[in-house]
C-alpha positions as CSV (number, residue, x, y, z in Angstrom):
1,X,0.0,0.0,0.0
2,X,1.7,3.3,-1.1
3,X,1.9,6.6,1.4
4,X,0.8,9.6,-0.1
5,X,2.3,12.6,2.0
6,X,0.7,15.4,0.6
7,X,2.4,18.7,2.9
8,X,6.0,18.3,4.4
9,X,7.2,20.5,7.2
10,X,10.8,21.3,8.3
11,X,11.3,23.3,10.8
12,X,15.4,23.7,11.5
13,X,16.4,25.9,14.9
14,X,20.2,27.2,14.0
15,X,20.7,28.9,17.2
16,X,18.7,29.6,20.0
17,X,20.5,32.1,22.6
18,X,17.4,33.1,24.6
19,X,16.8,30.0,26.3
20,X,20.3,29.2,27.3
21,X,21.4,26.7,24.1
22,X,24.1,29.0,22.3
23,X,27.4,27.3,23.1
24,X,28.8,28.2,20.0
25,X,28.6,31.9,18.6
26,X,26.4,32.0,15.7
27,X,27.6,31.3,12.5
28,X,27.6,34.2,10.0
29,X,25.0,34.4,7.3
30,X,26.6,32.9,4.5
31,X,27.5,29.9,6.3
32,X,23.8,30.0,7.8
33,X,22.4,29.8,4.3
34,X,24.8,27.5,2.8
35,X,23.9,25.0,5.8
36,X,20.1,25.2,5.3
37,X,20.4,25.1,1.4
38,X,22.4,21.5,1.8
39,X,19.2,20.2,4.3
40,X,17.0,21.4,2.1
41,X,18.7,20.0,-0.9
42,X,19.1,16.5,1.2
43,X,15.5,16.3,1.5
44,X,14.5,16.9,-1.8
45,X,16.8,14.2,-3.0
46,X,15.4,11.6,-0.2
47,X,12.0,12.7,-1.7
48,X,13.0,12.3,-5.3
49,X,14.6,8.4,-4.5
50,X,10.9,7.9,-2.7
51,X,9.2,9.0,-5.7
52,X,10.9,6.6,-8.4
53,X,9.1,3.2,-8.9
C-alpha cells in the first residue's frame, strides 16, 4: 500500500540564545544559508529516490 504525503514540514532551529542553548557563537549568514540550502537540498533528494518506482 503506497503513502501519499501530501504537505512536508521542516522546521530547522540554527541557534537559539534566549533559552540558554548557544554554546557556540552563531555562524555568519553565508555559512547559515549554505547549511540550510544543503538540508533542504538532502531532503528533496530523499523525496526524489521515494518518488521513483
Amino acid at each position: 500500500m503506497p503513502i501519499i504525503v501530501d504537505e512536508v514540514v521542516i522546521s530547522v532551529e540554527v541557534g537559539n540564545a534566549s533559552s540558554g542553548g548557544a554554546g557556540t557563537p552563531p555562524a555568519p549568514d553565508a555559512e547559515r544559508q549554505a547549511l540550510i540550502a544543503e538540508c533542504v537540498e538532502q531532503v528533496l533528494e530523499i523525496l526524489r529516490q521515494e518518488r521513483e518506482p
